[in-house]
PDB file of N, CA, C and O in Angstrom:
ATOM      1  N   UNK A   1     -57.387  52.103 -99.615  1.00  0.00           N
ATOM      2  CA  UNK A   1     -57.662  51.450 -98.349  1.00  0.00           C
ATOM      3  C   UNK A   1     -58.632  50.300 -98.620  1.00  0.00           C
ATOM      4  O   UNK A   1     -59.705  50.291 -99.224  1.00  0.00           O
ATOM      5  N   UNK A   2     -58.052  49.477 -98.093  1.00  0.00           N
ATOM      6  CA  UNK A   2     -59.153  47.627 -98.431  1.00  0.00           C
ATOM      7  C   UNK A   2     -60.167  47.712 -97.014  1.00  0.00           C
ATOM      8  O   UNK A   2     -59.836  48.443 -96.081  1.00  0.00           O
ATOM      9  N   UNK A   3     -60.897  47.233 -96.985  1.00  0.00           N
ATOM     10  CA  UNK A   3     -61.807  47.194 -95.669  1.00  0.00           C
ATOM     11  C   UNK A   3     -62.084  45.487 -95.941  1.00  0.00           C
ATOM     12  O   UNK A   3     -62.647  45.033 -96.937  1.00  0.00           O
ATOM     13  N   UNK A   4     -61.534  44.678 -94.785  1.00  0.00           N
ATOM     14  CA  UNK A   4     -61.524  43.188 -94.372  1.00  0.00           C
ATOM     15  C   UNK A   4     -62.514  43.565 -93.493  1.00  0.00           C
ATOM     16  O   UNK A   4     -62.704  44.568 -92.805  1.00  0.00           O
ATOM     17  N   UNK A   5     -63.371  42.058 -93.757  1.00  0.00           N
ATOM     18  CA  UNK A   5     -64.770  41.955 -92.142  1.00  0.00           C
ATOM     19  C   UNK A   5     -64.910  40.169 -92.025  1.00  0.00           C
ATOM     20  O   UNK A   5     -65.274  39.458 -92.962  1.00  0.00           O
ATOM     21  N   UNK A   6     -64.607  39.778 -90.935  1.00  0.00           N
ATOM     22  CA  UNK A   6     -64.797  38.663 -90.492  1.00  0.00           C
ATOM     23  C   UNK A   6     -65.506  38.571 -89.586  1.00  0.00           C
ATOM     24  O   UNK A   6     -65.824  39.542 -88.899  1.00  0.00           O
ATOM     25  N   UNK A   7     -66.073  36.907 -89.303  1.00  0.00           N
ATOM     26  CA  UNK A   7     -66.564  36.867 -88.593  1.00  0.00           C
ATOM     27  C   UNK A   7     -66.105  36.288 -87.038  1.00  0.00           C
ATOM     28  O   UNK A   7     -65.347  35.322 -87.126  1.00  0.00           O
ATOM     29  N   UNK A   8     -66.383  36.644 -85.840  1.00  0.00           N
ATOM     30  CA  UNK A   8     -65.260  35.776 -85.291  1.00  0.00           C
ATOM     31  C   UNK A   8     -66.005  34.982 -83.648  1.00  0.00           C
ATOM     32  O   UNK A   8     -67.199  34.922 -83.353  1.00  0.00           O
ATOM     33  N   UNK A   9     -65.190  34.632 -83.094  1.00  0.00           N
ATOM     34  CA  UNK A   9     -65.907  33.703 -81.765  1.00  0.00           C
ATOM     35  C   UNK A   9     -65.319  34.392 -80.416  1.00  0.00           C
ATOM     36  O   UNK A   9     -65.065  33.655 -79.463  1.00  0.00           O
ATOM     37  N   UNK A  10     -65.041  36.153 -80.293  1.00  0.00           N
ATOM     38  CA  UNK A  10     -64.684  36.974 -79.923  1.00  0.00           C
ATOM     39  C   UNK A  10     -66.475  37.322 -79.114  1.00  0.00           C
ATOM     40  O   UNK A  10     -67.431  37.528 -79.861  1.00  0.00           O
ATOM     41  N   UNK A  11     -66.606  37.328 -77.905  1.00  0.00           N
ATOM     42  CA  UNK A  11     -68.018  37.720 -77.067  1.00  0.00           C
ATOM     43  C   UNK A  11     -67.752  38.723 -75.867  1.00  0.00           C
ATOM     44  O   UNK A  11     -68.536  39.544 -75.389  1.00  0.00           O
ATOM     45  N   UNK A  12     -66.615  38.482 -75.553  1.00  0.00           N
ATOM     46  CA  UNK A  12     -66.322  39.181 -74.115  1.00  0.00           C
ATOM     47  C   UNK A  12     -65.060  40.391 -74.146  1.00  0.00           C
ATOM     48  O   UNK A  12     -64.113  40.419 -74.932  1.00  0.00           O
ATOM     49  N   UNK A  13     -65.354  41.329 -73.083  1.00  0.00           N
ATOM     50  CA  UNK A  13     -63.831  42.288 -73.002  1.00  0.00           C
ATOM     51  C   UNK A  13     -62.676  41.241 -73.747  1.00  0.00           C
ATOM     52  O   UNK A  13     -62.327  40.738 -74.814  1.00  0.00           O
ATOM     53  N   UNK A  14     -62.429  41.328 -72.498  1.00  0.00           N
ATOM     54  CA  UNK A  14     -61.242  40.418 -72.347  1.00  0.00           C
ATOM     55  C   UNK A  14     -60.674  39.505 -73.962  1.00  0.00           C
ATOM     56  O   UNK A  14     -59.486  39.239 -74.146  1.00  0.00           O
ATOM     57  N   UNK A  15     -61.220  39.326 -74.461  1.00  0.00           N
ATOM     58  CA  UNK A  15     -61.261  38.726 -75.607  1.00  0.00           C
ATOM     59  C   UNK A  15     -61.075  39.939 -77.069  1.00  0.00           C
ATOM     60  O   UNK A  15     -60.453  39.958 -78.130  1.00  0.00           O
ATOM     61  N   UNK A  16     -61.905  40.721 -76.422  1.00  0.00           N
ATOM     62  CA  UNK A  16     -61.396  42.169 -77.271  1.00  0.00           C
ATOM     63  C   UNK A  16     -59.975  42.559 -77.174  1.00  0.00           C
ATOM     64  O   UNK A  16     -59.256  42.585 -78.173  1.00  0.00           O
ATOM     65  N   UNK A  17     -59.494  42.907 -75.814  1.00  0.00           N
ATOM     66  CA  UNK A  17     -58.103  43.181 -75.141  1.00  0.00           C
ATOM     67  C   UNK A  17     -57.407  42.425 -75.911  1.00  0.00           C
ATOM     68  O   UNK A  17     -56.638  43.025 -76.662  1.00  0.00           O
ATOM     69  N   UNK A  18     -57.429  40.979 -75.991  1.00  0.00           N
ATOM     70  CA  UNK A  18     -56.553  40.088 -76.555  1.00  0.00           C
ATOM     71  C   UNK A  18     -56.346  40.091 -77.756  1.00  0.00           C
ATOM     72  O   UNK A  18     -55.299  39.551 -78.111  1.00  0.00           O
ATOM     73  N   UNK A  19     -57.395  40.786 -79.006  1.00  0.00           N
ATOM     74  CA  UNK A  19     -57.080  41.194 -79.999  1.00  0.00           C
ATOM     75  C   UNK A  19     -56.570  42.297 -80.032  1.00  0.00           C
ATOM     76  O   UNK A  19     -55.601  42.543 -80.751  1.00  0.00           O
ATOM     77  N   UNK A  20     -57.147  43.182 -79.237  1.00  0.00           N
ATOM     78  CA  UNK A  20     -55.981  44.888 -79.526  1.00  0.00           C
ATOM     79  C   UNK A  20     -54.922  44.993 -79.316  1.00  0.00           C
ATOM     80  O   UNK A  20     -54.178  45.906 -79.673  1.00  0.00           O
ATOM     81  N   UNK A  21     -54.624  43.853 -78.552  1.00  0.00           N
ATOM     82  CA  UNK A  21     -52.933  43.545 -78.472  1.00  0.00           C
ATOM     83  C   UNK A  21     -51.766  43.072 -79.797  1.00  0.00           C
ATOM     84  O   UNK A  21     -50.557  43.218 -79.982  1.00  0.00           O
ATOM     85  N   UNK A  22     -52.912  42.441 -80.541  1.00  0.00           N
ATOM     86  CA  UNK A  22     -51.953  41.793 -81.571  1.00  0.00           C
ATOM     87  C   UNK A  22     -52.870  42.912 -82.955  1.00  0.00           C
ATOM     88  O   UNK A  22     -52.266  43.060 -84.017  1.00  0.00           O
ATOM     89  N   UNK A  23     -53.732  43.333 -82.848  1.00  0.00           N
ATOM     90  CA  UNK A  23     -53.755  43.818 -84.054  1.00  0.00           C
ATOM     91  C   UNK A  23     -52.725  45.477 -84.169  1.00  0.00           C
ATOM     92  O   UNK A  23     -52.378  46.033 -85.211  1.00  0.00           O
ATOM     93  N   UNK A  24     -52.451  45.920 -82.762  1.00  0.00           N
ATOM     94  CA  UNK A  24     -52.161  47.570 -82.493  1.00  0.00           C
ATOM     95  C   UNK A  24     -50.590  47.272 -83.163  1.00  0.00           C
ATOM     96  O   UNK A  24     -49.800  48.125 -83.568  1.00  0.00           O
ATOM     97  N   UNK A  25     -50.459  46.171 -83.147  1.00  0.00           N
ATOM     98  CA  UNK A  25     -48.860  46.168 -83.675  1.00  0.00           C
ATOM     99  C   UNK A  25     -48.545  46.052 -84.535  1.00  0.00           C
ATOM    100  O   UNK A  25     -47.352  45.905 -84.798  1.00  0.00           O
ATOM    101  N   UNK A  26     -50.010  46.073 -85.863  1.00  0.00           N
ATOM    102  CA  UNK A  26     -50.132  45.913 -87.334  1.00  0.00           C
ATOM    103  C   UNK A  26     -50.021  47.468 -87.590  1.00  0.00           C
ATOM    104  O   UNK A  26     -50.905  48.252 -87.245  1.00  0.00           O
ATOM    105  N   UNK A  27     -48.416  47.984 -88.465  1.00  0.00           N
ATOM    106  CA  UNK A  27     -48.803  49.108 -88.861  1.00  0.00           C
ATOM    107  C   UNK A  27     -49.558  49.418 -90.072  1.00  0.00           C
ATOM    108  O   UNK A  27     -49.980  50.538 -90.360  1.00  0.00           O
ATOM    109  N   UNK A  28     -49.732  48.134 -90.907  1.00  0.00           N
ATOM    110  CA  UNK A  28     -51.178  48.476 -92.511  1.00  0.00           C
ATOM    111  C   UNK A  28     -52.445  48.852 -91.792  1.00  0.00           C
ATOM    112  O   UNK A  28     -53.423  49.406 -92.294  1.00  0.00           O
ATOM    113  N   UNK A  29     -52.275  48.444 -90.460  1.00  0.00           N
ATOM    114  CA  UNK A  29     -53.957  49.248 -90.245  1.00  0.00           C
ATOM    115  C   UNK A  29     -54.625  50.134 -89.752  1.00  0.00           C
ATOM    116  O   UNK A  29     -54.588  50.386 -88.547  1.00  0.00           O
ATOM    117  N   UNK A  30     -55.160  50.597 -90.374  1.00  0.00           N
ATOM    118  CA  UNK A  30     -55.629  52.471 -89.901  1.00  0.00           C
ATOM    119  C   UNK A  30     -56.814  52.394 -89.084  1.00  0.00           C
ATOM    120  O   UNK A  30     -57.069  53.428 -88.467  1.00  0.00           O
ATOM    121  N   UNK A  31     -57.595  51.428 -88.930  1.00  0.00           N
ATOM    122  CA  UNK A  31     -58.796  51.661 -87.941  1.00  0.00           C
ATOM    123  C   UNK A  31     -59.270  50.149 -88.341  1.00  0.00           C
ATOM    124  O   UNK A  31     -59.319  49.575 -89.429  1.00  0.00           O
ATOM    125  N   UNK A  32     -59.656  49.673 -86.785  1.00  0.00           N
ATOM    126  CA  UNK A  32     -60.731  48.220 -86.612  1.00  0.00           C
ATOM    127  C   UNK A  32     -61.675  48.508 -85.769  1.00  0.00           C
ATOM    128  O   UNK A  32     -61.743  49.473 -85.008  1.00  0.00           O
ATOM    129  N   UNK A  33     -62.515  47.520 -85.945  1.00  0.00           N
ATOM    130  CA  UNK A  33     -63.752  48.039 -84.862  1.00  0.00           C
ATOM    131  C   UNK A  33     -64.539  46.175 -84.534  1.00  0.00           C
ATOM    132  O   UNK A  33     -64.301  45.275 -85.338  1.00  0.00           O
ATOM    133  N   UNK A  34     -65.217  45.989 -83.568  1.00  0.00           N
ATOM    134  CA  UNK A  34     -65.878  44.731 -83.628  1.00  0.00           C
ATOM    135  C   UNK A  34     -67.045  45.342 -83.447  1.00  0.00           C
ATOM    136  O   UNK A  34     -67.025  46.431 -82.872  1.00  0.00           O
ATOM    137  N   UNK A  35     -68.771  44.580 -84.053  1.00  0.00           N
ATOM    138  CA  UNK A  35     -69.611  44.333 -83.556  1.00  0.00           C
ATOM    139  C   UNK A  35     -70.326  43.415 -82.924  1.00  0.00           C
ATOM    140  O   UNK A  35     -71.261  42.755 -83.379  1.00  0.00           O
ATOM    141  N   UNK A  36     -69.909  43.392 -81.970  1.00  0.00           N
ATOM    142  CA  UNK A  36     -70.412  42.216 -80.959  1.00  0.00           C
ATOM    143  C   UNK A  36     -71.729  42.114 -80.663  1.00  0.00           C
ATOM    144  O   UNK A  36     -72.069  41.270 -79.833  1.00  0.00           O
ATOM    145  N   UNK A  37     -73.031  43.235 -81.494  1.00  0.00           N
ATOM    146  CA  UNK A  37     -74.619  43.184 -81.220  1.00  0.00           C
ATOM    147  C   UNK A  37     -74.629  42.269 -82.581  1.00  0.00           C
ATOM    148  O   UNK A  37     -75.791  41.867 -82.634  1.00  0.00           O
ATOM    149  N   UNK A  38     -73.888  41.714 -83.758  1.00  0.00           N
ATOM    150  CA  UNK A  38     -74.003  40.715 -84.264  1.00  0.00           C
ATOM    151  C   UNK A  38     -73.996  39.570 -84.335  1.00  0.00           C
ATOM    152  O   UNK A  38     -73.141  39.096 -83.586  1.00  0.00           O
ATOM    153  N   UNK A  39     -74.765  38.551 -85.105  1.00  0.00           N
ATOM    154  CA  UNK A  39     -74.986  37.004 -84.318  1.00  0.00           C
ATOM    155  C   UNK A  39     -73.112  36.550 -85.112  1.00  0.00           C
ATOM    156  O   UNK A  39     -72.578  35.468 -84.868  1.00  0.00           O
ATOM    157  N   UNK A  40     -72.689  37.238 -85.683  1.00  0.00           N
ATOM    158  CA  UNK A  40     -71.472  36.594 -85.969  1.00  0.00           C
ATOM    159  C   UNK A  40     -69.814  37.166 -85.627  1.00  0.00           C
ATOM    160  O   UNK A  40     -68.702  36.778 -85.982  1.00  0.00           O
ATOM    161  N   UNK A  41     -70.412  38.509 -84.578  1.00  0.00           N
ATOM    162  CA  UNK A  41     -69.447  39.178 -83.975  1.00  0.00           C
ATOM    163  C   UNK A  41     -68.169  39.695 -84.845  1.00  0.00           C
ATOM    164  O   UNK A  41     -66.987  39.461 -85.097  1.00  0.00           O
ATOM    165  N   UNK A  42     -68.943  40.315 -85.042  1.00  0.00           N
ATOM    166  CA  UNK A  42     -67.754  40.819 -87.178  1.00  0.00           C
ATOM    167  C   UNK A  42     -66.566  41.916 -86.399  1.00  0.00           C
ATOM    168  O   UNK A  42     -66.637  42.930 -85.706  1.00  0.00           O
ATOM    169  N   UNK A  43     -65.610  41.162 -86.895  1.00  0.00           N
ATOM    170  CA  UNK A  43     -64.523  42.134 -86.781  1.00  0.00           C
ATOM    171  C   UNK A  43     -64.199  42.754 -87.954  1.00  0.00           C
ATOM    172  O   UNK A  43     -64.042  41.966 -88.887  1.00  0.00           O
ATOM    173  N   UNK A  44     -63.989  44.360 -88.311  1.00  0.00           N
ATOM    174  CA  UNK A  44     -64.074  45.360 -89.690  1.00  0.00           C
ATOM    175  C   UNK A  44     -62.705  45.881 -89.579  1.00  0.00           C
ATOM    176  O   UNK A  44     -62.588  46.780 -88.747  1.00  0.00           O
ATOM    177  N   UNK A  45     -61.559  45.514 -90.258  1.00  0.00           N
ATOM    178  CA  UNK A  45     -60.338  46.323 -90.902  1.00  0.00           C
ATOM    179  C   UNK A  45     -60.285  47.150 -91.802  1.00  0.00           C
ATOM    180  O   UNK A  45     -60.859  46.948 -92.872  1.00  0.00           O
ATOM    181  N   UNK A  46     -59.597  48.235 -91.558  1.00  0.00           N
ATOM    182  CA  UNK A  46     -59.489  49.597 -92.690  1.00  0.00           C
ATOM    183  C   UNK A  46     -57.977  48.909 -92.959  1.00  0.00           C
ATOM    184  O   UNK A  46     -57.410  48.571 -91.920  1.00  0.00           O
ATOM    185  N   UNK A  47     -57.293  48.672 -94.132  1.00  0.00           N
ATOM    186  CA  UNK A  47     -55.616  48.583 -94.059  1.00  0.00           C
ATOM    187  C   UNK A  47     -55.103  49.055 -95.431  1.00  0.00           C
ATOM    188  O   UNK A  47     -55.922  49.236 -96.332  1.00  0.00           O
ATOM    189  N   UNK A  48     -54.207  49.198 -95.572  1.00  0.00           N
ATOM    190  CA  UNK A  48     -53.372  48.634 -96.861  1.00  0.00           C
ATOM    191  C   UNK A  48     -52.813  47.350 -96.983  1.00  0.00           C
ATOM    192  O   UNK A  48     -52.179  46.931 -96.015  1.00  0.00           O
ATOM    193  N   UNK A  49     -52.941  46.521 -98.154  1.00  0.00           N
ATOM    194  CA  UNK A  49     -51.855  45.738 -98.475  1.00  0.00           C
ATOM    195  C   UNK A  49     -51.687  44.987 -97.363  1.00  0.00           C
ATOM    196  O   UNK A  49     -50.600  44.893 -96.794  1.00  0.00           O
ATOM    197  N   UNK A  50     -53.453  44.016 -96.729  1.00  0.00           N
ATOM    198  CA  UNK A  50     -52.860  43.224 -95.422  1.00  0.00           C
ATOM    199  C   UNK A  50     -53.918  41.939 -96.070  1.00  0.00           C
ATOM    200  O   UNK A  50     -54.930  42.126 -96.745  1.00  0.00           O
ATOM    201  N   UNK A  51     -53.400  40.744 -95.682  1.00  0.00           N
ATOM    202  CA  UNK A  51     -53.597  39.429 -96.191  1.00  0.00           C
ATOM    203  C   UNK A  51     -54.858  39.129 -95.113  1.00  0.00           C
ATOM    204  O   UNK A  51     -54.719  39.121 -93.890  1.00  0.00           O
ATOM    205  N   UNK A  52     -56.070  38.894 -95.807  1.00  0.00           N
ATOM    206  CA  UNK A  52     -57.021  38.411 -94.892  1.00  0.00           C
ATOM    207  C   UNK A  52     -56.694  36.905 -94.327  1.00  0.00           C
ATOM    208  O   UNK A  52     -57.316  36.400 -93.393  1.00  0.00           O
ATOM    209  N   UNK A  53     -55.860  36.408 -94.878  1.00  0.00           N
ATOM    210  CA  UNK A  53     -55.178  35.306 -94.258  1.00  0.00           C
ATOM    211  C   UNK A  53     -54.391  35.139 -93.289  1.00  0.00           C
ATOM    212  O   UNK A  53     -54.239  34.167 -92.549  1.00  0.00           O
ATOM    213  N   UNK A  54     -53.827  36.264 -93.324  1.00  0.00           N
ATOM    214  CA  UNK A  54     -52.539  36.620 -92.567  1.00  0.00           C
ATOM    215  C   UNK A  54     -53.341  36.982 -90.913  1.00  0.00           C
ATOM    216  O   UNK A  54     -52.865  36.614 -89.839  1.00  0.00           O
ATOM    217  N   UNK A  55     -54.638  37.780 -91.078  1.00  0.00           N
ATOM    218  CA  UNK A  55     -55.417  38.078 -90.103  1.00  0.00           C
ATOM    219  C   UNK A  55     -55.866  36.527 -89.571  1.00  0.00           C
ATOM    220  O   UNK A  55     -55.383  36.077 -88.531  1.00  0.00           O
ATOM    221  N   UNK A  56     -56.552  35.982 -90.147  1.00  0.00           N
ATOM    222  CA  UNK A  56     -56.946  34.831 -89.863  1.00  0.00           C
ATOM    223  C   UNK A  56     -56.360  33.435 -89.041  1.00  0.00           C
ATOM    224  O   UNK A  56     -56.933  32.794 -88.160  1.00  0.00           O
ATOM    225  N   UNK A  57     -55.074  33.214 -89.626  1.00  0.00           N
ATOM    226  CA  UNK A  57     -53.782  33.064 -89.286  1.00  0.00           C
ATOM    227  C   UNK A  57     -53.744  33.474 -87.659  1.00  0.00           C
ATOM    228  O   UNK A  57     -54.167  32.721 -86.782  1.00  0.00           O
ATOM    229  N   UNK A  58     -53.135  34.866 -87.393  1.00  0.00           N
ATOM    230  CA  UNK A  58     -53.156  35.555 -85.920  1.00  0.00           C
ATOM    231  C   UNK A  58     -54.251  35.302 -85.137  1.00  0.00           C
ATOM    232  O   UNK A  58     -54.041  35.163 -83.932  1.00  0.00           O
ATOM    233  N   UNK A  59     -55.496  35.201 -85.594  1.00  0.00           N
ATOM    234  CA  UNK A  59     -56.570  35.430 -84.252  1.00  0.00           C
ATOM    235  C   UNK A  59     -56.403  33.818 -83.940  1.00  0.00           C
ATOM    236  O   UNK A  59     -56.018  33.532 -82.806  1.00  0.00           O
ATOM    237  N   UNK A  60     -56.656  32.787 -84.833  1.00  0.00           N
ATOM    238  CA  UNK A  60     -56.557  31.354 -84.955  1.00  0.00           C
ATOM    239  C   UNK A  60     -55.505  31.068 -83.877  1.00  0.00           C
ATOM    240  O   UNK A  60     -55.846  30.384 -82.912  1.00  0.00           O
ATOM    241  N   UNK A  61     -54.579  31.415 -83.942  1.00  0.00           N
ATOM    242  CA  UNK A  61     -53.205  31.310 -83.346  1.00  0.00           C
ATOM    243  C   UNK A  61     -53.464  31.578 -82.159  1.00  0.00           C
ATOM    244  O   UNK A  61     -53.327  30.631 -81.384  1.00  0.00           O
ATOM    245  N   UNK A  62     -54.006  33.158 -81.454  1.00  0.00           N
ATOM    246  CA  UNK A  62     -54.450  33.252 -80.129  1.00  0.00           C
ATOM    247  C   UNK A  62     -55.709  32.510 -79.462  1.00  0.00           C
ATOM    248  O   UNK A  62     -56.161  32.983 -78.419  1.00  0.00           O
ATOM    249  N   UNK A  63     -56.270  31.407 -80.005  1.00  0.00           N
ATOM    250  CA  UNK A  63     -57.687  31.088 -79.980  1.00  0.00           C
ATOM    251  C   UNK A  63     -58.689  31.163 -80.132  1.00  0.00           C
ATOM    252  O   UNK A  63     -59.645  30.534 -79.678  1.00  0.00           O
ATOM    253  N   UNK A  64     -58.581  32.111 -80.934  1.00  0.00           N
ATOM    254  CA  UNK A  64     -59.810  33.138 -81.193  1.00  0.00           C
ATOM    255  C   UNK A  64     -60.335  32.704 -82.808  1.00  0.00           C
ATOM    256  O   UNK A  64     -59.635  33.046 -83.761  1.00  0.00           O
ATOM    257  N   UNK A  65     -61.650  31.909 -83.029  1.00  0.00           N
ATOM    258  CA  UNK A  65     -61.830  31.516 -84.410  1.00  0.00           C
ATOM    259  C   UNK A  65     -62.214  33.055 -85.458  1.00  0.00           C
ATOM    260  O   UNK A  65     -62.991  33.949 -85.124  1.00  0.00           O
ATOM    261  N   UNK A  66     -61.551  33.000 -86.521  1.00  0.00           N
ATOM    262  CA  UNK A  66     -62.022  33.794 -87.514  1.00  0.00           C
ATOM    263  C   UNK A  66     -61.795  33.539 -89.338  1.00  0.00           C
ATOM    264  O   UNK A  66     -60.851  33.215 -90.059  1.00  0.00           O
ATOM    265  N   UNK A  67     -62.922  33.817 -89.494  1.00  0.00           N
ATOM    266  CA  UNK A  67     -63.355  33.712 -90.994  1.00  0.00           C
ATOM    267  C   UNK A  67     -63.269  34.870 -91.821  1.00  0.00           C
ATOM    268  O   UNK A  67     -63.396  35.942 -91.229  1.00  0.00           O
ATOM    269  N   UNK A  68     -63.034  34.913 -93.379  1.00  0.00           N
ATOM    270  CA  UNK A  68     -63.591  35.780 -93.955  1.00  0.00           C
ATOM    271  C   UNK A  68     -64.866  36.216 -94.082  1.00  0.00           C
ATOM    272  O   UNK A  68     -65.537  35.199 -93.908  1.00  0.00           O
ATOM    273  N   UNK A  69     -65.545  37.053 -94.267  1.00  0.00           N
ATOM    274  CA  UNK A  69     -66.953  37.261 -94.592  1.00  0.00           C
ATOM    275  C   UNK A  69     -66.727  37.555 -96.461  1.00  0.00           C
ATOM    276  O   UNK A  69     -65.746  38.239 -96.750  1.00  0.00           O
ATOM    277  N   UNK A  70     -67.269  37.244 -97.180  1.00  0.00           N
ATOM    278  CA  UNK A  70     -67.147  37.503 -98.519  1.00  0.00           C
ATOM    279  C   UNK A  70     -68.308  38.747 -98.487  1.00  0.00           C
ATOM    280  O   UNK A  70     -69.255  38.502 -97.740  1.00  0.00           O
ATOM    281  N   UNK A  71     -68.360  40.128 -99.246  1.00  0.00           N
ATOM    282  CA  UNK A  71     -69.224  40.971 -99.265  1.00  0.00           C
ATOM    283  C   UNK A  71     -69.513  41.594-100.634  1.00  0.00           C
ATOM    284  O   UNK A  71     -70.379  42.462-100.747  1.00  0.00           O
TER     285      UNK A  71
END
């Protein structure tokens, strides 16, 4: 299991909703979580075999900015 953490421009519900929509339909991933008490609002993937690009890619796409975090 890989664990991806970005950072993203995700602050509100609603903005959460809009990611659980497109990530629930990823079957490589076994558990995400956001912390939004962070100044960079980190979104954390558990997956197999999923392209942090490919993530990046999707949120970008819905409006939502996101980065890798290197760790």
């Amino acid at each position: 299991m890989n664990i991806l953490v970005f950072s993203t421009s995700v602050k509100q519900k609603r903005q959460v909703n809009k990611v659980t929509t497109l990530l629930t339909k990823i079957p490589a991933i076994a558990q995400w979580n956001f912390d939004l008490e962070d100044c960079d609002n980190i979104l954390r993937i558990e997956a197999e075999n999923l392209s942090p690009r490919y993530i990046e890619r999707l949120l970008i796409g819905a409006g939502i900015h996101c980065r890798e975090l290197e760790y």
